[in-house]
C-alpha positions in Angstrom: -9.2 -4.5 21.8 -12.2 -5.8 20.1 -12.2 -5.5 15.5 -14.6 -2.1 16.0 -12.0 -0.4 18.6 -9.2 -0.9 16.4 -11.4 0.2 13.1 -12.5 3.5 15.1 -8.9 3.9 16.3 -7.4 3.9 13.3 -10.0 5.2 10.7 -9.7 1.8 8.9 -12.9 0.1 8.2 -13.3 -4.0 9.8 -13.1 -5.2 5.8 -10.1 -4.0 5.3 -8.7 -4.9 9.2 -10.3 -8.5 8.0 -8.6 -8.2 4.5 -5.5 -7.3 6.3 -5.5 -10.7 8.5 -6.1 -12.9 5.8 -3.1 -11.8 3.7 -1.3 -12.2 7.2 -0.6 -8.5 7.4 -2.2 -8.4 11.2 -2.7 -11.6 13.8 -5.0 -10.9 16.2 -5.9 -13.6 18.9 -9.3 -15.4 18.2 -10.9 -15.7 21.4 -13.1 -18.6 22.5 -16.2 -17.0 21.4 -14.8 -16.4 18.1 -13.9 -12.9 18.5 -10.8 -10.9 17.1 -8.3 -9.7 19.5 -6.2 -7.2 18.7 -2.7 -5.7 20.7 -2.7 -2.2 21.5 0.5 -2.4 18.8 -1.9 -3.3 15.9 -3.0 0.3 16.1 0.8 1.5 14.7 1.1 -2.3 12.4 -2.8 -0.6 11.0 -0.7 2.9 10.2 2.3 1.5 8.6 0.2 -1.1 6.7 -1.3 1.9 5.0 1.8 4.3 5.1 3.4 1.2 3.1 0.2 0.8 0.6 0.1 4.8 0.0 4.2 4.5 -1.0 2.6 1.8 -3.7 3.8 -1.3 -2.5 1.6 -4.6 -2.9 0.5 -6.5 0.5 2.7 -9.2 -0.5 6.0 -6.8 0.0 4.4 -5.5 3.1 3.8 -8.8 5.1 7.9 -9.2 4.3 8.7 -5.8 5.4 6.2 -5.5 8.7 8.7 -7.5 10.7 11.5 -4.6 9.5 9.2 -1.6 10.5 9.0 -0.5 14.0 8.2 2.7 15.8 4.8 3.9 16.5 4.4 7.2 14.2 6.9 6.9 11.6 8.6 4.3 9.6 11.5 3.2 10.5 13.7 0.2 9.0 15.3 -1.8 11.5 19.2 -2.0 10.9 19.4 -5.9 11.3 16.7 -5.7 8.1 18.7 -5.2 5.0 16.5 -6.8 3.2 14.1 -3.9 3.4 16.1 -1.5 2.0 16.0 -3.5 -1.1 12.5 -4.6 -1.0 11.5 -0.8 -1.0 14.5 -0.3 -3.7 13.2 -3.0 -5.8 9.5 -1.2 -5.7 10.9 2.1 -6.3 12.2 0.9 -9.4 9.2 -0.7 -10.6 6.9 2.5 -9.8 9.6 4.4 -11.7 9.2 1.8 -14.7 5.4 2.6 -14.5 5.8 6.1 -14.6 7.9 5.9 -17.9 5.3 3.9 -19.5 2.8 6.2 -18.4 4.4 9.2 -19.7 4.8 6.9 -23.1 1.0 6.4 -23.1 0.4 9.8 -22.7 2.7 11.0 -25.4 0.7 8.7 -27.7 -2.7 10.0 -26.4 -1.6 13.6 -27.2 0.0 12.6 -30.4 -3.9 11.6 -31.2 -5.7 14.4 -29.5 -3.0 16.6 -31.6 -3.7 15.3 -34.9 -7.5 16.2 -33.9 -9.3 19.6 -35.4 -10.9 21.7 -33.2 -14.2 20.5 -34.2 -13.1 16.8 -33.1 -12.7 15.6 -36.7 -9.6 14.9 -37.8 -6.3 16.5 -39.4 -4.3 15.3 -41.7 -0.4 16.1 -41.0 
């Protein structure tokens, strides 16, 4: 299937199914014209590529994890891929530590906005 198939297919637009071959995330064939072709199985590689960007994980993590992912609708690890399980553990711990400096930020922020009189001038405390 042609770039525009795949694109209509999967809702992903041709920049971002170009975007995903350069950083190796999907190898279509280049035909002697010059054309992309793609495997009816880069329609599910499309859909875990952006299951696996919506969970937060960088495109990097996903070309080492696409070999480990297999089924057509859902995401499922292969069980000779340890290495996936902590790949996703390793992000999941990172997102974590960006959610506790988030909620730090925000303390700050409202410690600001708190210290703030109705009119917007400040309080003193």
């Amino acid at each position: 299937m042609r770039i525009g198939d795949l694109a209509l297919e999967t809702g992903v637009n041709r920049r971002l199914l170009r975007y995903y071959e350069e950083q190796g995330l999907l190898r279509p064939v280049r035909l002697a014209n010059g054309y992309r072709e793609y495997a009816r199985a880069d329609v599910a590689t499309v859909r875990h590529i952006r299951a696996l960007l919506a969970a937060g994980l960088p495109t990097a993590v996903i070309a080492r994890l696409l070999r480990c992912v297999h089924d057509d609708e859902e995401l499922i690890a292969a069980a000779a891929c340890p290495a996936f399980i902590e790949d996703v553990r390793r992000e999941r711990a990172r997102v974590t530590e960006t959610i506790a400096q988030l909620r730090s930020s925000r303390r700050a922020l409202d410690a600001i906005l708190d210290r703030q009189a109705p009119d917007g001038s400040a309080t003193r405390r």
